[in-house]
C-alpha positions as CSV (number, residue, x, y, z in Angstrom):
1,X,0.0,0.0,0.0
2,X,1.2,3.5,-1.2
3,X,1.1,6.4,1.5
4,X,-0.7,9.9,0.3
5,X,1.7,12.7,-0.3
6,X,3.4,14.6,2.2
7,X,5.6,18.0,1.8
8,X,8.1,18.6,4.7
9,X,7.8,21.8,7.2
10,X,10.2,22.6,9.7
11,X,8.7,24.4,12.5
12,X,10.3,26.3,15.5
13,X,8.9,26.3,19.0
14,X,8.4,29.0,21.7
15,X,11.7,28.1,23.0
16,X,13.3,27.8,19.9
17,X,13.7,24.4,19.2
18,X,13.4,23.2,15.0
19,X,11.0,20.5,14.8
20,X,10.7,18.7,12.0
21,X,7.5,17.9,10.4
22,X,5.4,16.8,7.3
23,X,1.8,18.0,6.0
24,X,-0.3,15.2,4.6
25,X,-3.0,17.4,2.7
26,X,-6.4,16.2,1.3
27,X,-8.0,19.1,-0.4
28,X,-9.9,20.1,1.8
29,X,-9.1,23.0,4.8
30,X,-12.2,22.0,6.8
31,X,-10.3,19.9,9.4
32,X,-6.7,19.6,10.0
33,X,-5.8,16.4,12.1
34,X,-1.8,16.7,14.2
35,X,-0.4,13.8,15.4
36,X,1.3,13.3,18.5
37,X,3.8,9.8,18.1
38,X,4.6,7.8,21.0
39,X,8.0,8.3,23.1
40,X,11.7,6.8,21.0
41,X,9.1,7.1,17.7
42,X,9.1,9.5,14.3
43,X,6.6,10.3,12.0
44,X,8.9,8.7,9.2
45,X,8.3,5.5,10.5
46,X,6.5,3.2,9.2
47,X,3.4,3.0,11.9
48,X,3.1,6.6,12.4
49,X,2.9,6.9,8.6
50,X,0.1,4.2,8.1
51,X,-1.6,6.2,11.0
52,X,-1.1,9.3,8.2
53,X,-2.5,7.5,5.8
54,X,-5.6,6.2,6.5
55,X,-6.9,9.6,8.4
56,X,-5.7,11.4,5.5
57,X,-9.2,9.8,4.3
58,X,-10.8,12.4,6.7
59,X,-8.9,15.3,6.9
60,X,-5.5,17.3,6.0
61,X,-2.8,15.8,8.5
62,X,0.7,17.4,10.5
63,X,2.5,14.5,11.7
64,X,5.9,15.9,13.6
65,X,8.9,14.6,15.5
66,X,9.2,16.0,18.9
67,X,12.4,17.3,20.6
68,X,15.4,15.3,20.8
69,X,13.7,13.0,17.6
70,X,14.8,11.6,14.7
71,X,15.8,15.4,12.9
72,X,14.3,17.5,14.8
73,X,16.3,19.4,17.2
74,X,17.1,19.6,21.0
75,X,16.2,16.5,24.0
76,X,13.6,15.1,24.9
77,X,12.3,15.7,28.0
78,X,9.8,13.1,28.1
79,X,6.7,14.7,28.2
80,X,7.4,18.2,29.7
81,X,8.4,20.4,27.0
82,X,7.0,18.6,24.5
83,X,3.7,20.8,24.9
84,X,5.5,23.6,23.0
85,X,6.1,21.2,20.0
86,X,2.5,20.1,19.7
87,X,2.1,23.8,20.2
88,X,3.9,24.8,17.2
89,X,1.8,22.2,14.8
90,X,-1.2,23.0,16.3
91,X,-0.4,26.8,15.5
92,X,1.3,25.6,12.3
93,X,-2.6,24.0,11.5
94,X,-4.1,26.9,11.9
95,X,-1.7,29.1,9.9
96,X,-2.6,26.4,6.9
97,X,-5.8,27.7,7.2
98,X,-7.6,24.2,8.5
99,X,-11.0,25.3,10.1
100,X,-10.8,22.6,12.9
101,X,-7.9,21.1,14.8
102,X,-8.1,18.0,16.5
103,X,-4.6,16.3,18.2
104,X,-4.0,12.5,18.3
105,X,-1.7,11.5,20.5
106,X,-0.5,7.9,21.0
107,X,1.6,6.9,24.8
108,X,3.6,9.9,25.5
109,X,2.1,11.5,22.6
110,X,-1.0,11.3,24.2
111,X,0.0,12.6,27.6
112,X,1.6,15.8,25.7
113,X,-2.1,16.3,23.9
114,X,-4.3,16.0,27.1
115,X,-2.2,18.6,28.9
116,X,-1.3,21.2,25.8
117,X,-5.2,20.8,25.4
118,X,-5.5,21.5,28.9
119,X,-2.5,24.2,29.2
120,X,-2.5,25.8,25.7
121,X,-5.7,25.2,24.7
122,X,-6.5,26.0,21.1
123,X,-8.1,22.9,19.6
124,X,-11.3,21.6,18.8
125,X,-11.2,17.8,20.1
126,X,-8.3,15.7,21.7
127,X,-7.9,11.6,21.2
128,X,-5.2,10.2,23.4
129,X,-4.5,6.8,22.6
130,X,-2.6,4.1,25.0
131,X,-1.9,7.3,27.2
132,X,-0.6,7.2,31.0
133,X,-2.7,8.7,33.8
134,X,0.2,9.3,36.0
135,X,3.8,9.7,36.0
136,X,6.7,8.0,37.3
137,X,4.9,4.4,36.8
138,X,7.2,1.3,36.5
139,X,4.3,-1.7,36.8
140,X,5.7,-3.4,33.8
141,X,8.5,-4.7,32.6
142,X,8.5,-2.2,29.4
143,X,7.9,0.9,31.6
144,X,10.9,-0.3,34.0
145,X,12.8,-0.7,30.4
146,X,11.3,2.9,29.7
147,X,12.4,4.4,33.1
148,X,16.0,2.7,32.2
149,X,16.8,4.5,29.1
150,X,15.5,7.5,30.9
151,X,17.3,7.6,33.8
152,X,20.9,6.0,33.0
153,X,23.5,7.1,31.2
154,X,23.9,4.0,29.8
155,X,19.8,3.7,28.8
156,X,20.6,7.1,27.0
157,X,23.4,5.9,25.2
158,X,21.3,3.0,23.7
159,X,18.3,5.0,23.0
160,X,20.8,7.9,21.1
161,X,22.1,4.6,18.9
162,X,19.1,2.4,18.6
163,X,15.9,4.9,18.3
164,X,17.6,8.1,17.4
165,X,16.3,9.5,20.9
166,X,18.4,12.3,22.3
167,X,17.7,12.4,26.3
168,X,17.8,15.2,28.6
169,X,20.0,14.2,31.6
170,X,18.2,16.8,34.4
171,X,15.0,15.8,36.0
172,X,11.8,17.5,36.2
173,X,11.6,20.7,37.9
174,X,8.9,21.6,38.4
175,X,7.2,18.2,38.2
176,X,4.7,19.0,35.1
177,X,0.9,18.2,35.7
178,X,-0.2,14.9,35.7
179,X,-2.1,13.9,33.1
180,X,-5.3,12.6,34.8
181,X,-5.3,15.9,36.6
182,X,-4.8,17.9,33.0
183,X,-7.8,15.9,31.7
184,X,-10.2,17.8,34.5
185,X,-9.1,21.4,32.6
186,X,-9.7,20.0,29.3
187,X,-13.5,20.8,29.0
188,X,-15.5,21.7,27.0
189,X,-13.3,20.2,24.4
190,X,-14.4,16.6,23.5
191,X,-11.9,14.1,24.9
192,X,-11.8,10.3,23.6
193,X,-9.7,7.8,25.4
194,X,-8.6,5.0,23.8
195,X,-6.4,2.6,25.5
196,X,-6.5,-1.7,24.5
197,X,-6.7,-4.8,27.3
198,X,-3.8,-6.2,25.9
199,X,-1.9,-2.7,26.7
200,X,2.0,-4.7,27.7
201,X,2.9,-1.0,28.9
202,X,0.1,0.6,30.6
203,X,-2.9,-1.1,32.7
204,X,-6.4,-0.3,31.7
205,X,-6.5,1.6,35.8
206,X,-4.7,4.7,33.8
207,X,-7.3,4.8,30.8
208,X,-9.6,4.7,33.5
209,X,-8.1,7.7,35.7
210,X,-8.3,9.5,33.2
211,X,-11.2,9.1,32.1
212,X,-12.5,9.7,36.0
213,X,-10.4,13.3,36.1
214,X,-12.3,14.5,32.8
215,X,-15.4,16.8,32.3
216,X,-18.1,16.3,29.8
217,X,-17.9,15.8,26.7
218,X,-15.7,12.6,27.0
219,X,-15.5,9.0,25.7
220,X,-13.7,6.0,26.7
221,X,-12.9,2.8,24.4
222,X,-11.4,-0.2,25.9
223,X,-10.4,-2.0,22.9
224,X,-10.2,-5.7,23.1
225,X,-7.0,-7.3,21.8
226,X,-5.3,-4.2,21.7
227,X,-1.5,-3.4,22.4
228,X,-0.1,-0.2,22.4
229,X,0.3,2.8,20.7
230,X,1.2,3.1,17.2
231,X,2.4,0.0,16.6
232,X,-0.2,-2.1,17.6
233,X,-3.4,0.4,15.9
234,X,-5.2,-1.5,13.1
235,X,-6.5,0.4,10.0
236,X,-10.0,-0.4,11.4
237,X,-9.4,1.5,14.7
238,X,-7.8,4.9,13.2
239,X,-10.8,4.6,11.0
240,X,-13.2,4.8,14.0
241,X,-11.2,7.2,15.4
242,X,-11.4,9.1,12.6
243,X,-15.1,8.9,11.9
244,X,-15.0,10.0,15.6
245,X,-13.3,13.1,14.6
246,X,-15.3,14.1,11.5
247,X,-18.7,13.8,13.8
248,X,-17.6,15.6,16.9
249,X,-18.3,19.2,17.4
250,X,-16.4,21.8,20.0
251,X,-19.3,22.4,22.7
């Protein structure tokens, strides 16, 4: 299967960080979908392109690689910062001229849309996809993994080789806001939450959390059979999600 076009767009950030990113149009400026990928990922890989492709059936799409990924610039702080980068394509949407605005974000991805939806504002509907409810968790073996690479030199070193994932060494100060809390500041923008049963990195309890910390209008899918993040989403379920999308309205 062939992808839709894309034409690259290098953005820059509040703070000044280049971030690269593609726009997926599809002739039409009534809604503009951005796309949030999932911690060590890239919106050149092959996932997060699929994921292009099939909502590209529903609106234009901005799919970006946040700091310290693949070519854009600066580290990644694993969630904190990020907001300004999801910033800058949601602003970049909107420059385009797309009408409506609606993030996707899938793991960390999502984490970075519930709070820039919360913080920034600016959009008109948020879907966070195989998202954590709170930081700091290590109740699998891939999140211990996750919290390796994180935390050790070492775990930096082989994410910098392996994924292309340039770490910031310093820890969060101030601790940024969780998300379950962020998801209570997100209303009255439409939230869907959409996490699988067969999640290996986050328990359904988070889906769930935030769900509970979010004001009407919200949704929540447990999918069955469903991994995690990007890698795991079948054509059929970014299809739901975006047929979601095209029906929901900003309150």
């Amino acid at each position: 299967m062939g992808f839709a076009p894309a034409f690259g767009a290098m953005l820059r950030t509040a703070d000044g960080i280049r971030i690269d990113a593609s726009h997926t149009p599809n002739g039409s400026l009534g809604l503009g979908i951005v796309v949030a990928h999932g911690f060590t990922g890239s919106w050149r890989e092959r996932p997060t392109r699929r994921i292009v492709h099939v909502l590209s059936g529903f609106g234009g799409v901005l799919s970006f690689d946040f700091r310290g990924h693949g070519r854009s610039g600066g580290v990644s702080t694993v969630g904190d910062l990020e907001v300004l980068d999801l910033d800058a394509a949601v602003k970049h949407a909107r420059a385009v001229g797309y009408e409506r605005v609606v993030t996707v974000g899938f793991s960390m991805g999502a984490a970075v849309a519930v709070r820039h939806a919360a913080l920034h504002k600016g959009v008109d509907a948020v879907v966070a996809v195989s998202g954590p409810a709170r930081w700091y968790y290590r109740g699998t073996r891939p999140m211990r993994q996750v919290h390796w690479a994180i935390e050790r030199w070492s775990g930096r070193l082989a994410a910098r080789v392996a994924k292309h994932t340039r770490i910031s060494n310093g820890t969060w100060d101030p601790v940024p806001l969780p998300p379950h809390e962020a998801a209570g500041l997100i209303a009255p923008t439409p939230l869907l939450i959409v996490h699988g049963d067969a999640d290996p990195f986050f328990p359904l309890d988070h889906a769930h959390q935030l769900y509970e910390g979010a004001k009407e209008p919200k949704e929540l899918w447990i999918e069955p059979g469903y991994g995690h993040a990007e890698a795991a989403a079948t054509p059929d379920l970014i299809r739901k999600i975006g047929r979601w999308i095209s029906r929901t309205k900003s309150q």
